[in-house]
PLY file of the C-alpha trace (Angstrom):
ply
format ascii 1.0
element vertex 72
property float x
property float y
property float z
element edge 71
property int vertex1
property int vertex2
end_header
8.42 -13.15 -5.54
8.41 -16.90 -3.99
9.71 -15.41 -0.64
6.73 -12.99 -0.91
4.20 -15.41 -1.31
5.60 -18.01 1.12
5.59 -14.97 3.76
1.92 -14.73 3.14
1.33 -18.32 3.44
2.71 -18.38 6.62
0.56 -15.32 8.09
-2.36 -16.99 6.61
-1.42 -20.04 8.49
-1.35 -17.76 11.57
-4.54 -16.01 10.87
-2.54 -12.56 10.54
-3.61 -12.05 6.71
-6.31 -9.68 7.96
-3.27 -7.21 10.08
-0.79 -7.72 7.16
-3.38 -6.15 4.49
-4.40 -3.38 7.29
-0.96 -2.22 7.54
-0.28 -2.34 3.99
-3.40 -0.19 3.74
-1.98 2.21 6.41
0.85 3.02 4.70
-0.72 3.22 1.02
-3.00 5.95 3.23
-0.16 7.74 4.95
1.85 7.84 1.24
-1.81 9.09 -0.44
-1.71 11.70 2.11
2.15 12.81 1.90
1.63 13.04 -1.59
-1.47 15.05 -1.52
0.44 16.99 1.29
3.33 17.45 -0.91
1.32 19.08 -3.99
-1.47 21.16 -2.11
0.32 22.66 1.30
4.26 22.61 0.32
3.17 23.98 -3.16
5.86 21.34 -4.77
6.38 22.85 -8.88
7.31 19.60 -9.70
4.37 17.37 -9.87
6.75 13.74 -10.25
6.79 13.33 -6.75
3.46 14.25 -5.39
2.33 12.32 -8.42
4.20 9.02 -7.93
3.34 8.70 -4.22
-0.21 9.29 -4.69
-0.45 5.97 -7.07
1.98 4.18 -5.03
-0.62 5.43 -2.04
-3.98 4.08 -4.41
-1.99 0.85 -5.28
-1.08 -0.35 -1.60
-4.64 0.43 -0.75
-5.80 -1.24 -3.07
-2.95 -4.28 -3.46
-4.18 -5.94 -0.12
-7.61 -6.89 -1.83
-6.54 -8.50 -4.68
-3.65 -9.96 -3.11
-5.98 -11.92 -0.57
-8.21 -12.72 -3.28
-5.71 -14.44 -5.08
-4.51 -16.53 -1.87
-8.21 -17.71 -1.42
0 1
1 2
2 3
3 4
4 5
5 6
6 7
7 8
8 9
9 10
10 11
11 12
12 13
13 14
14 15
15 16
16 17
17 18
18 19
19 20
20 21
21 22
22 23
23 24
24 25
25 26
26 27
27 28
28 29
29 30
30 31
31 32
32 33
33 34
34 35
35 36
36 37
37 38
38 39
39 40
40 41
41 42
42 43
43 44
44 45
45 46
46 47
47 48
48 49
49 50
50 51
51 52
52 53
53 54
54 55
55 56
56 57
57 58
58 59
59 60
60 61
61 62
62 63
63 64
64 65
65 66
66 67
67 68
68 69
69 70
70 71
């Protein structure tokens, strides 16, 4: 978790805190929409999948948010 935290600390140093969170919102969209994928088109009967990379999807779009809150 420290490595984490001192990586952000360095991008904020940079000014990059603003293209880390947009990327981490990128791919929380692309695994929202892989998971939605997954259940509606490839008509998955196991819902675990789908499921889990739907909330990992929500979390990383919403994770950046928070995350920068924190920092500030």
């Amino acid at each position: 978790m420290d490595e984490i935290l001192e990586v952000a600390e360095v991008a904020a140093d940079f000014g990059l805190e603003g293209v880390m969170a947009w990327i981490v919102r990128l791919i929380g969209l692309l695994a929202l929409l892989a998971g939605a994928g997954m259940w509606l088109v490839a008509d998955m009967s196991l819902f675990v999948l789908p499921a889990a990379l739907m909330v990992v999807g929500l979390v990383l779009l919403i994770a950046p948010s928070i995350f920068l809150l924190f920092l500030e």
